[in-house]
MARFI-823089 format. One record per residue (C-alpha): x, y, z; residue in three letters. Coordinates in Angstrom, 3 decimals. Layout:
<kekols>
<kekol <X, Y, Z>, ALA>
...
</kekols>
This chain:
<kekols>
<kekol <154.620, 33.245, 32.945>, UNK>
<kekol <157.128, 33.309, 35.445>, UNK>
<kekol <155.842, 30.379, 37.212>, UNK>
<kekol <154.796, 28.459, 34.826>, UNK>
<kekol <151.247, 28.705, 35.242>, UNK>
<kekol <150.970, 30.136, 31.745>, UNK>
<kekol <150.897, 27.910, 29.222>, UNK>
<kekol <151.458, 30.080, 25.077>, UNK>
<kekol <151.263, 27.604, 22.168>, UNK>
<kekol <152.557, 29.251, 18.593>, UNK>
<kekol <150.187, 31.475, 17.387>, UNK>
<kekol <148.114, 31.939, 20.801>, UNK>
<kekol <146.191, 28.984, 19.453>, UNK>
<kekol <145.213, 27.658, 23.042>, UNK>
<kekol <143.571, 31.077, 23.805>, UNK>
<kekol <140.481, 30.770, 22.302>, UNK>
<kekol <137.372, 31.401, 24.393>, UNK>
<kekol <136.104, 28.661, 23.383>, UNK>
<kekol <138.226, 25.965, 24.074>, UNK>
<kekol <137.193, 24.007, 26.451>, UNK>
<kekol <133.242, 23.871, 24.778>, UNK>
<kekol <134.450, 23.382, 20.932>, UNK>
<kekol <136.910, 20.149, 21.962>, UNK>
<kekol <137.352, 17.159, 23.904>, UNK>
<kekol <138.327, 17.209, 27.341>, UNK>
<kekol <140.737, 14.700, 26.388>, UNK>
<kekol <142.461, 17.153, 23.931>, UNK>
<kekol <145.878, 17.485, 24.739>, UNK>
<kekol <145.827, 21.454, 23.822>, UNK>
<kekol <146.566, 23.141, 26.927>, UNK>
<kekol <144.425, 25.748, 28.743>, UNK>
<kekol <145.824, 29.012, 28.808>, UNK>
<kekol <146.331, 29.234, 32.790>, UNK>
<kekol <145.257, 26.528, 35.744>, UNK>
<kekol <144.946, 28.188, 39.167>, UNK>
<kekol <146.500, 26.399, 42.136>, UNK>
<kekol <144.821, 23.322, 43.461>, UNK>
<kekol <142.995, 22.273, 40.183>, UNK>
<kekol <143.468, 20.230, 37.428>, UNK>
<kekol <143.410, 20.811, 33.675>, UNK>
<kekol <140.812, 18.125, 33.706>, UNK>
<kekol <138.983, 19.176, 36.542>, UNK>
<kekol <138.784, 22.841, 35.006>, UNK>
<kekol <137.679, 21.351, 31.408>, UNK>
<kekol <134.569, 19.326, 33.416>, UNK>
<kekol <133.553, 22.203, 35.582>, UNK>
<kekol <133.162, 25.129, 32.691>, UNK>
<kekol <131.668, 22.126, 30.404>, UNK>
<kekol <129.233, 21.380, 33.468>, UNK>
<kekol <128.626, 24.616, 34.508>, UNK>
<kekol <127.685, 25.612, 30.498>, UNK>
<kekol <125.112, 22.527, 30.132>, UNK>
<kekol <123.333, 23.717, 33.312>, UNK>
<kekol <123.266, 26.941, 32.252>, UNK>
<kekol <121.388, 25.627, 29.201>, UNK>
<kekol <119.142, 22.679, 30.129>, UNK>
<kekol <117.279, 24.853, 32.617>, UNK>
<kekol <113.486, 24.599, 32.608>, UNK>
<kekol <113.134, 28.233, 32.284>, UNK>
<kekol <115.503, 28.556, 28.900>, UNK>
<kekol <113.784, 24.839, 27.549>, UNK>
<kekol <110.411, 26.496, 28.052>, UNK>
<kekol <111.297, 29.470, 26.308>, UNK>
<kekol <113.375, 27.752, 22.953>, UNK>
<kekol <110.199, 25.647, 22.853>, UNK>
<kekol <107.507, 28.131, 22.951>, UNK>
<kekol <109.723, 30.478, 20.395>, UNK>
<kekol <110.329, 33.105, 22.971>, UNK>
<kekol <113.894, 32.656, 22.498>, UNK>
<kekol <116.856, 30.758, 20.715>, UNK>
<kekol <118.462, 30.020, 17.665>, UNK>
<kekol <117.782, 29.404, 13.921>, UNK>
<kekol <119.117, 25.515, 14.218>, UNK>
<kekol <115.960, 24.955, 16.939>, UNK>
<kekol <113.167, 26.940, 15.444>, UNK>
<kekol <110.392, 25.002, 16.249>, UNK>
<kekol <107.014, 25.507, 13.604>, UNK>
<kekol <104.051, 27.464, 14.893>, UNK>
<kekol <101.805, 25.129, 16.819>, UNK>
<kekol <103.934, 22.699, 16.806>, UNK>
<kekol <102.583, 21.391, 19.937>, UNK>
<kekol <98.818, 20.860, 18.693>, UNK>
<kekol <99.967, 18.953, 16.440>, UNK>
<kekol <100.910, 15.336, 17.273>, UNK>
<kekol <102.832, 14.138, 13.797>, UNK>
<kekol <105.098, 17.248, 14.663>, UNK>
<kekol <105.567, 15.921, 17.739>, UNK>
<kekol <106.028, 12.519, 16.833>, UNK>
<kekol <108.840, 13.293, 14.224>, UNK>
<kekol <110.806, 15.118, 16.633>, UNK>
</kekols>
């Protein structure tokens, strides 16, 4: 804090773990802290890259879409894939 690296808003409201996923990279609500010879903006795209590849890897795909794994918002019907109007409609 002594350097200014640390950036507080009222209420701790830019310390959210979640920050840099849940708004814009434009959003002019600071992160928390920056480390020497980066960006705010370069910092936002990297964690926001490094999330999506993370997540659109063949190995995590393959599993959401053969129900091995994932979420109730992507729960996929059994068989789906037999079945072409399922597949169609998605």
């Amino acid at each position: 804090k002594i350097k200014g690296k640390l950036h507080i808003l009222r209420g701790w409201r830019n310390f959210n773990s979640t920050l840099s996923i849940t708004r814009s990279i434009f959003n002019t609500i600071p992160l928390p802290y920056i480390p020497d010879g980066t960006t705010e903006y370069e910092l936002k795209r990297d964690i926001i890259r490094r999330n999506l590849q993370y997540y659109f890897q063949w190995k995590i795909i393959k599993k959401i879409l053969l129900r091995d794994k994932g979420v109730g918002w992507i729960a996929l019907p059994p068989n789906w894939m037999l079945k072409p109007r399922e597949v169609c409609a998605l």
